[in-house]
C-alpha positions in Angstrom: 88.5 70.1 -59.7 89.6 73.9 -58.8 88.5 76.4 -61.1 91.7 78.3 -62.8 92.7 80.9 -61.2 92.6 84.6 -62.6 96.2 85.9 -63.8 97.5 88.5 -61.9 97.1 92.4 -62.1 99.9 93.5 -62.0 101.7 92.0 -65.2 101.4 91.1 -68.4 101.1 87.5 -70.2 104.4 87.8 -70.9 105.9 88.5 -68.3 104.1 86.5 -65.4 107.0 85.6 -63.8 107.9 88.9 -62.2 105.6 88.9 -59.4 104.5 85.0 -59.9 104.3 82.7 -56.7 106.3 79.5 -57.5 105.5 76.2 -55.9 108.5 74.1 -55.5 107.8 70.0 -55.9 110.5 67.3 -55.4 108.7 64.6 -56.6 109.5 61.6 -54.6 108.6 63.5 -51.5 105.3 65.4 -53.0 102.8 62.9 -53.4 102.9 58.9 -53.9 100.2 58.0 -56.6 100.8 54.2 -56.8 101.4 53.6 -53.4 105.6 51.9 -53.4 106.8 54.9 -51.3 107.9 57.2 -53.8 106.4 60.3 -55.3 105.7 60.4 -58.2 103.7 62.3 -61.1 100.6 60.7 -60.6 100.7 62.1 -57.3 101.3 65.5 -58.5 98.2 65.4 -60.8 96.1 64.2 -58.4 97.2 67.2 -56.3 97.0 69.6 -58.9 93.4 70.9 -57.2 95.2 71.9 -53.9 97.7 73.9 -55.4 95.0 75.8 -57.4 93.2 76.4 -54.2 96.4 77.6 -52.3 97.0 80.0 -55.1 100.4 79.8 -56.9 100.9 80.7 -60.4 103.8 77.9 -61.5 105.2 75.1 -60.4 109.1 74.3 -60.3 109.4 70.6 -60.4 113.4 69.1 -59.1 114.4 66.8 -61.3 112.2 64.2 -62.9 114.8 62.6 -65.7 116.0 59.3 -65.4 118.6 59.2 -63.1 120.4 56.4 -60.6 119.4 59.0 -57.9 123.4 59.7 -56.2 121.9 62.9 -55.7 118.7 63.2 -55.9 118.1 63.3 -59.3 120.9 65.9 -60.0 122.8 63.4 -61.7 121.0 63.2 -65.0 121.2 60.2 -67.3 118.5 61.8 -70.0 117.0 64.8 -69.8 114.3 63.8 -72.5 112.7 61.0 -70.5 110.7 60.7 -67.1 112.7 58.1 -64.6 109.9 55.3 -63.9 110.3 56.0 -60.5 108.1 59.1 -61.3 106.3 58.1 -64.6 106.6 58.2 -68.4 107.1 61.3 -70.9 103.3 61.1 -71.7 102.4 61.5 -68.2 104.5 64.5 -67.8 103.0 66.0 -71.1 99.3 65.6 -69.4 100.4 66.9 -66.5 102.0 70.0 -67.9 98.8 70.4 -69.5 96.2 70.0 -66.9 98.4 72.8 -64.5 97.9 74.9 -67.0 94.5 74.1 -67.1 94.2 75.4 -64.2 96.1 78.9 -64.0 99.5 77.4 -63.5 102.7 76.9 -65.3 105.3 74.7 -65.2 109.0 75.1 -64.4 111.6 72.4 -64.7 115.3 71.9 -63.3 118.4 71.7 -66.0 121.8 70.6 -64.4 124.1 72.1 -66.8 127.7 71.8 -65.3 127.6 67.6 -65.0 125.6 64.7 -65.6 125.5 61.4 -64.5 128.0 58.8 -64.4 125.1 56.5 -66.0 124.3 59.3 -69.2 125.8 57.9 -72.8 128.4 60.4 -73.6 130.0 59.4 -69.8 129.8 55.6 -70.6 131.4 55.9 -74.3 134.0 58.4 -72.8 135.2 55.2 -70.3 134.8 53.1 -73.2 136.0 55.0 -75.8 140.2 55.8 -73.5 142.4 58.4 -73.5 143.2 61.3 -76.2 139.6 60.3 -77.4 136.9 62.3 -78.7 134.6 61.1 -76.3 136.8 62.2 -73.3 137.1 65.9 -74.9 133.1 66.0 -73.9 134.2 66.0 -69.9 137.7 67.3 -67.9 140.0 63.9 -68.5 143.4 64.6 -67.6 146.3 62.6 -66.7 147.5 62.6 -62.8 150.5 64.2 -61.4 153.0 62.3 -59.8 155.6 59.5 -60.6 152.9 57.0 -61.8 150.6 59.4 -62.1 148.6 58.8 -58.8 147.9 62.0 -57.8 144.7 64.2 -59.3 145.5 66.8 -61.9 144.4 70.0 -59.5 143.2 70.5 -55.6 140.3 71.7 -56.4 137.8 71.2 -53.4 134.6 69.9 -53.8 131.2 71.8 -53.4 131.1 68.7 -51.1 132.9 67.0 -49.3 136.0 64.9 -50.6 137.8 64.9 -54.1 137.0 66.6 -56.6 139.0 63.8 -59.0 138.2 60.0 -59.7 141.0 57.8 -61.5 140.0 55.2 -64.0 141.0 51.9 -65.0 143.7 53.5 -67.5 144.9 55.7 -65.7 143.4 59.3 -66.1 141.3 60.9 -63.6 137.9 62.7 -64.2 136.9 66.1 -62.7 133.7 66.3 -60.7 132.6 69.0 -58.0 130.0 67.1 -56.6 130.0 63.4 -56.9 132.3 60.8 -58.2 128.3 60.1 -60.3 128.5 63.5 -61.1 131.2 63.5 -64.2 131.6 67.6 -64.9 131.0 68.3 -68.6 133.4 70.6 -70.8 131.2 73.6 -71.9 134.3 74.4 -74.5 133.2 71.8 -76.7 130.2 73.1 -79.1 128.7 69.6 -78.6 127.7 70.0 -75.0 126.2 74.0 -75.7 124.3 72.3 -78.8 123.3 69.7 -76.6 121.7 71.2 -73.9 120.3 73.7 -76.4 118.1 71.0 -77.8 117.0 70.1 -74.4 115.7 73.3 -73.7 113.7 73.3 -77.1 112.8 70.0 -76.1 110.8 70.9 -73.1 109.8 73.9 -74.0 108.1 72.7 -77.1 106.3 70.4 -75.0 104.7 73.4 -72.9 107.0 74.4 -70.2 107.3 77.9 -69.5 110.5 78.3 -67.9 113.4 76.7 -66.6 115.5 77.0 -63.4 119.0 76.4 -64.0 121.0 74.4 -61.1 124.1 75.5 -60.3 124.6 78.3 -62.8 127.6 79.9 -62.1 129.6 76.6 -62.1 129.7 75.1 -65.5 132.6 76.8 -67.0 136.4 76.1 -66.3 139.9 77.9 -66.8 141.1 75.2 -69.4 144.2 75.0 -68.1 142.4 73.8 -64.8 145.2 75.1 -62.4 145.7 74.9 -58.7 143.2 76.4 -56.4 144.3 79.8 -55.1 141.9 81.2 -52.9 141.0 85.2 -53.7 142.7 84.6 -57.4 140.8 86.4 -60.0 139.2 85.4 -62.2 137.7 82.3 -60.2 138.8 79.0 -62.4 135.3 77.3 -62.1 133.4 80.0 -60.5 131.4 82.8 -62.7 133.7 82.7 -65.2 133.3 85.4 -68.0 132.2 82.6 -70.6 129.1 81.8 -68.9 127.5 84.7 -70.1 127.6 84.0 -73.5 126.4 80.3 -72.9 123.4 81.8 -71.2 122.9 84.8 -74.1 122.8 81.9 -76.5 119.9 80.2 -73.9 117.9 83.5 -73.7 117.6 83.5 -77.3 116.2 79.8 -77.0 113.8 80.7 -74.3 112.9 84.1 -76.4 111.9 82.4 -79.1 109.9 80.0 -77.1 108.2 82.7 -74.8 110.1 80.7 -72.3 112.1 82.4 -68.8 114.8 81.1 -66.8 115.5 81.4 -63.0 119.4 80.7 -61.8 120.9 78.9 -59.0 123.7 81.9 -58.7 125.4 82.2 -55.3 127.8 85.5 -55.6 129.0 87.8 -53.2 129.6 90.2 -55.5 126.3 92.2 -56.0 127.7 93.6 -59.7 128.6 90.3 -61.1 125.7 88.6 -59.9 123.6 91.4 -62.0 125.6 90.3 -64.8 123.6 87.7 -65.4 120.4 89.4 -65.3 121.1 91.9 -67.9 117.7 91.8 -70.2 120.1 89.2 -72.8 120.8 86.8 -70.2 118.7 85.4 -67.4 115.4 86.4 -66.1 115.9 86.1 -62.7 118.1 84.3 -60.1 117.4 83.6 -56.8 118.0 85.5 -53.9 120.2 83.4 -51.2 121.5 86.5 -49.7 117.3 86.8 -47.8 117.5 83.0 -47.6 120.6 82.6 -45.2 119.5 86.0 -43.7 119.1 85.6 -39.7 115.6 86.9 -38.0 117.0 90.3 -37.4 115.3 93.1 -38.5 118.6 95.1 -39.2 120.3 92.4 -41.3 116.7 91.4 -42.6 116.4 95.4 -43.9 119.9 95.0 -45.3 119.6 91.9 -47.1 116.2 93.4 -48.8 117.8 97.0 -49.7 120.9 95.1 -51.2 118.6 92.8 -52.8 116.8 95.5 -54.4 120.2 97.6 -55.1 121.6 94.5 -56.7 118.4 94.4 -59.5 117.6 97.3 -59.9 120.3 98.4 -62.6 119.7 95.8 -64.8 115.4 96.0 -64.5 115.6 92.6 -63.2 112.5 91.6 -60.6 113.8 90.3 -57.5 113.5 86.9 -56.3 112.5 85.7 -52.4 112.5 82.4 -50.6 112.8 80.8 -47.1 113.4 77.2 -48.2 114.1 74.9 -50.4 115.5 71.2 -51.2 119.0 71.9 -49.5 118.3 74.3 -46.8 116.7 73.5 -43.2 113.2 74.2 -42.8 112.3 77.6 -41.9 110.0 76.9 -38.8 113.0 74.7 -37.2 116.1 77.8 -38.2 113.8 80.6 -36.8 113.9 78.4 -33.2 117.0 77.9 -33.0 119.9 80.7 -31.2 121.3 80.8 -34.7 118.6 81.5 -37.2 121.1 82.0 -40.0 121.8 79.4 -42.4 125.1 78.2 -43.0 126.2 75.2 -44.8 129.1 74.8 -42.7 127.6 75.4 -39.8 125.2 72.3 -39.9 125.4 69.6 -36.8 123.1 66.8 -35.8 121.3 67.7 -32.4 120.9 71.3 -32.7 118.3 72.5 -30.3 115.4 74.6 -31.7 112.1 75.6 -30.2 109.1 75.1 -32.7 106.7 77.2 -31.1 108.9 80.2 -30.9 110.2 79.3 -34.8 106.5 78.8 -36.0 105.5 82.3 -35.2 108.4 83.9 -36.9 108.1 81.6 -40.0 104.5 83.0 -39.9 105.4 86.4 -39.7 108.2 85.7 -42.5 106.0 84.1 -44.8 103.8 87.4 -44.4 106.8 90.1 -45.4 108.2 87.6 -48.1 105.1 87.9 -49.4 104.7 91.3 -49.5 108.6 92.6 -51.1 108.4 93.2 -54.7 109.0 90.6 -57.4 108.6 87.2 -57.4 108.0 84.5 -54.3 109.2 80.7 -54.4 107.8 78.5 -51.7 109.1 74.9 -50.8 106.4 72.3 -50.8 105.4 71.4 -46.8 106.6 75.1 -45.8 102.4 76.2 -46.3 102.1 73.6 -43.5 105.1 74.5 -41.3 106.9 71.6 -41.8 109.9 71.6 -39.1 113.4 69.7 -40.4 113.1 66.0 -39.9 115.5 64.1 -38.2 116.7 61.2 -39.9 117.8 58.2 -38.3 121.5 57.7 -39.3 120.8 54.7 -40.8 117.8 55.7 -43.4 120.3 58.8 -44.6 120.6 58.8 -48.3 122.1 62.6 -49.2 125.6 62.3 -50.6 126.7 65.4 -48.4 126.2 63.1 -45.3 128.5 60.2 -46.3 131.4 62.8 -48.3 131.6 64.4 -45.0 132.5 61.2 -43.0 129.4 61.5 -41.3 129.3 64.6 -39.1 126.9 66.8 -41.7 123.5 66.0 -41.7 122.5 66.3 -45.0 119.8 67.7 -46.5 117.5 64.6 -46.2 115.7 66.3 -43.2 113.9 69.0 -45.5 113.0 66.1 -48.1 110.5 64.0 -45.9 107.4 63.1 -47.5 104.3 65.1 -47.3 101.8 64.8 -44.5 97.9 65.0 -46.8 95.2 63.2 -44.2 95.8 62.6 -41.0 94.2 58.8 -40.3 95.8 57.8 -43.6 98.7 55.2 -43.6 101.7 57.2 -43.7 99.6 60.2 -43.1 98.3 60.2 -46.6 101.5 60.5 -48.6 100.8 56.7 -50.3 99.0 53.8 -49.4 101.0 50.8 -49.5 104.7 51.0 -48.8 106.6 53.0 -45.9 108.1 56.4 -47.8 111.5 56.2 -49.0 112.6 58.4 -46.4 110.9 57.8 -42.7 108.0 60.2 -41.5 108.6 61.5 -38.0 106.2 60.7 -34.9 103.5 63.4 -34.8 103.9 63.8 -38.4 100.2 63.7 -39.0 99.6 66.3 -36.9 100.7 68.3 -39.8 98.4 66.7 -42.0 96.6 69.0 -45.0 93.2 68.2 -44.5 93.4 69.3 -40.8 94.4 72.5 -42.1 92.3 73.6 -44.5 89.2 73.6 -41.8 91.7 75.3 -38.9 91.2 79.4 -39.5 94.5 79.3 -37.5 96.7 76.7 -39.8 99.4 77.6 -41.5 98.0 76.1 -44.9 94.9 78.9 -44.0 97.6 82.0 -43.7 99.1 80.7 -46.8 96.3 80.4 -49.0 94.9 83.8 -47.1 97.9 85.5 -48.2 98.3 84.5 -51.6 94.6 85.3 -52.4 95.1 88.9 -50.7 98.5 89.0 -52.9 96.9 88.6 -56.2 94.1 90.5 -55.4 95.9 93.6 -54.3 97.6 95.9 -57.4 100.2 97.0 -54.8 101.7 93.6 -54.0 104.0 91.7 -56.5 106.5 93.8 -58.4 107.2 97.0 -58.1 108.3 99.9 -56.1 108.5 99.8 -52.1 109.2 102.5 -49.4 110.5 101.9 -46.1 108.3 103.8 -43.4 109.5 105.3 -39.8 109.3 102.3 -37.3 111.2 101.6 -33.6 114.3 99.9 -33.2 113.2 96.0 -34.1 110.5 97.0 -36.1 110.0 96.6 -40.6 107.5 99.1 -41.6 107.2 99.5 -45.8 104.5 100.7 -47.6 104.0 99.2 -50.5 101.4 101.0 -52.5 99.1 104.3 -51.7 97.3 103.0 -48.4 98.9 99.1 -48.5 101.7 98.8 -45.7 103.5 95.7 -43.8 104.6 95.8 -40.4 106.9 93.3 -39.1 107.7 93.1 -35.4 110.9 91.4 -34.3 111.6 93.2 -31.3 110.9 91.9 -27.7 108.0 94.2 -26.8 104.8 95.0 -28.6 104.8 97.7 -31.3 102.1 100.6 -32.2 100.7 100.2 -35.6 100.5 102.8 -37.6 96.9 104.8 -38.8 95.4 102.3 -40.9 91.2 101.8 -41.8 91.7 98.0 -42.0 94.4 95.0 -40.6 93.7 92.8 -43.6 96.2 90.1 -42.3 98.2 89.4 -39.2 100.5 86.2 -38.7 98.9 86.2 -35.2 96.3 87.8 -33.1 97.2 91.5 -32.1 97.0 92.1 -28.4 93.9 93.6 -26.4 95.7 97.3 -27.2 95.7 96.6 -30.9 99.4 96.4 -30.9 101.8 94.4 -33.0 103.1 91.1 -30.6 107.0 90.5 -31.0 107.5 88.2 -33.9 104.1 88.7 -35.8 103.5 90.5 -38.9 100.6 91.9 -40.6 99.2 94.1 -43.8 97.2 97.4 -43.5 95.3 99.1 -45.6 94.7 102.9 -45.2 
């Protein structure tokens, strides 16, 4: 097994997290450890060794709660036990334990503005009618109408379709997802004692932080009015309630040495500090660098704002290129648009893998070296491009709500590729994957990797080594340097600089003693190729 890695330099015990690298898992596509085609926690554990060696400090598991899976396990039926798909409570409690074992920590996923359709308080509500106590836990209402046919608001969905589904008596439920995604009412004390308990719950079983799905969702105007769009305030968008929902959390998490991380998408760069003031969250995550495209004007924007947004409140920043719901980086930075747009998404969009391989390379190298925290998707340290899915094998909700012309986000959920002469490339042993693995998927396999000096896995693990090792990297401050048009040049400490080259034409480096990383070879000059990056010392 891998020895436990040191912790980092550059922060305290306490607070790890502001310059931790986070390992995202969705555990049925992670690792299959009893072979019927699903991940699973067994998996994970058996893993546990490789993400040592590749050098993260936590890991942010998806949902593992028993759940009927409408959306991928974001429709919650229990939050206190394991689905059986993935394992039991016990295994999970090992687990936790034998990360931390080994230098890392463990993160799990709360869905706090619904559950599912399948959860107890949701089944008793149905059972239970109208004007019931059980219904006061969720939005019932009555419909508008003659006969009451119609739903109670337009709301649109952060889908596709209704937001509304109409019972067998009569009154409609409110869900902004799924119809198996009943939204709770976060007026009634029950649900904010509720999901209090569930974060004492796992944190008193040894988790050290939580991310928080959707977290600027969960409140509502209650007199759940008409969409208007620019009205202000929002009536189910970062309402002013939230933040006393989340200071009542923080004091949870305080007292369990816990942190939380939020799924907050905001324009606005004041309210989204709002919820980073130091009685709040810890950090949220940064989509505004996520959905940036590979230009190194908007790329330099979306970092300064980043930074601007954080700053007043003393909160770390947070970067990523992928996760669960967004198309794989190596496949977005090959394509004309390398944005990322939910509404944008179309089957057959052409993308050229070479080209987006060495600018995911490069990006993995400046995400890497901005200050505050890092989150990587599991599959991205191998350059995973987006799967396509056969129409028929599509499971993700947003395909079918959208009558069939979006995607989905099943295409950055395809099972790992471990050993490359394994049946289905090493992911399990028995049972085809619960999503297909594409042709050539092997060719992607981790134990080819780790002996390639030119793998993805190898800049990965090179980078994260060099990241922890360095005092300069991580959080803290960063100054942007004189560089050519096309050109990011920040030095991040005395004699620790990044160059990023996203112009068409090679770039001179600056004086440096030593190149201690490069996302590809320089050229025979010593120049910087277009769409490489690399970190400098002297």
């Amino acid at each position: 097994m891998a020895a436990p890695h040191p912790d980092r330099t550059t922060a305290s015990p306490d607070d790890w997290w502001r310059d931790a690298a986070i390992y995202q898992v969705y555990p049925r596509s992670f690792a299959d450890g009893d072979g019927d085609g699903t991940g699973d926690l067994a998996g994970v554990r058996a893993r546990l060794p490789y993400l040592a060696e590749l050098g993260v400090d936590a890991v942010w598991f998806t949902p593992w709660y028993l759940s009927p899976l409408a959306d991928g396990g974001y429709d919650v039926a229990d939050y206190r036990t394991i689905d059986p798909a993935f394992g039991t409570l016990d295994e999970a409690e090992r687990l936790i334990t034998e990360a931390r074992e080994l230098g890392i920590r463990t993160i799990v996923d709360i869905v706090p503005n619904h559950v599912s359709d399948q959860h107890p308080w949701f089944r008793a509500a149905l059972a239970a009618g109208p004007g019931s106590p059980e219904r006061k836990l969720f939005h019932f209402r009555p419909g508008r109408g003659e006969h009451g046919e119609l739903p109670p608001n337009d709301w649109p969905s952060q889908f596709a379709g209704r937001t509304w589904t109409r019972v067998e008596d009569g009154e409609w439920y409110l869900h902004l997802f799924t119809p198996q995604q009943p939204d709770l009412n976060w007026a009634h004390p029950a649900v904010r004692e509720e999901h209090e308990e569930v974060l004492r719950f796992w944190f008193e079983r040894g988790v050290a932080g939580v991310r928080i799905d959707s977290a600027a969702l969960p409140a509502k105007d209650p007199d759940l009015p008409d969409f208007v769009e620019g009205r202000d305030p929002h009536p189910y968008v970062d309402r002013d309630e939230l933040h006393e929902i989340y200071r009542s959390w923080r004091r949870v998490a305080d007292a369990h040495g816990g942190f939380f991380v939020g799924e907050v998408w905001l324009p606005d760069a004041e309210r989204f500090a709002r919820y980073l003031r130091p009685d709040e969250l810890h950090t949220a995550f940064n989509f505004n660098f996520l959905t940036c495209p590979w230009d190194a004007d908007r790329l330099r924007g979306a970092i300064d704002d980043t930074l601007a947004e954080h700053a007043p409140v003393g909160a770390p920043a947070t970067w990523v290129l992928c996760n669960h719901d967004v198309t794989r980086t190596v496949t977005r930075y090959g394509r004309a648009d390398t944005g990322f747009d939910f509404a944008a998404k179309k089957f057959g969009t052409p993308t050229d893998l070479e080209l987006g391989t060495r600018r995911a390379r490069a990006a993995a190298l400046l995400t890497l070296a901005l200050p505050g925290s890092v989150y990587l998707y599991q599959g991205e340290e191998l350059g995973l491009p987006e799967a396509d899915i056969p129409r028929e094998r599509i499971q993700d909700p947003m395909h079918f709500r959208s009558d069939g012309t979006d995607p989905g986000r099943d295409g950055c959920r395809v099972p790992l590729p471990w050993t490359a002469d394994a049946p289905y490339a090493g992911f399990g042993s028995r049972t085809e994957p619960w999503l297909p693995q594409p042709a050539g998927w092997s060719a992607y396999a981790a134990d080819l990797q780790v002996g390639d000096p030119d793998s993805m896995l190898v800049l990965y693990r090179t980078a994260l080594r060099l990241r922890r090792a360095e005092a300069g990297l991580g959080d803290g401050p960063l100054e942007w340097l004189p560089a050519p048009a096309g050109v990011l040049a920040f030095r991040r400490a005395p004699g620790l600089v990044c160059v990023v080259n996203l112009a068409t034409t090679p770039a001179r480096l600056p004086d440096h003693e030593l190149v201690l990383l490069a996302s590809s070879p320089l050229d025979a000059e010593g120049r910087l190729p277009s769409d490489t990056a690399v970190w400098l010392r002297g």
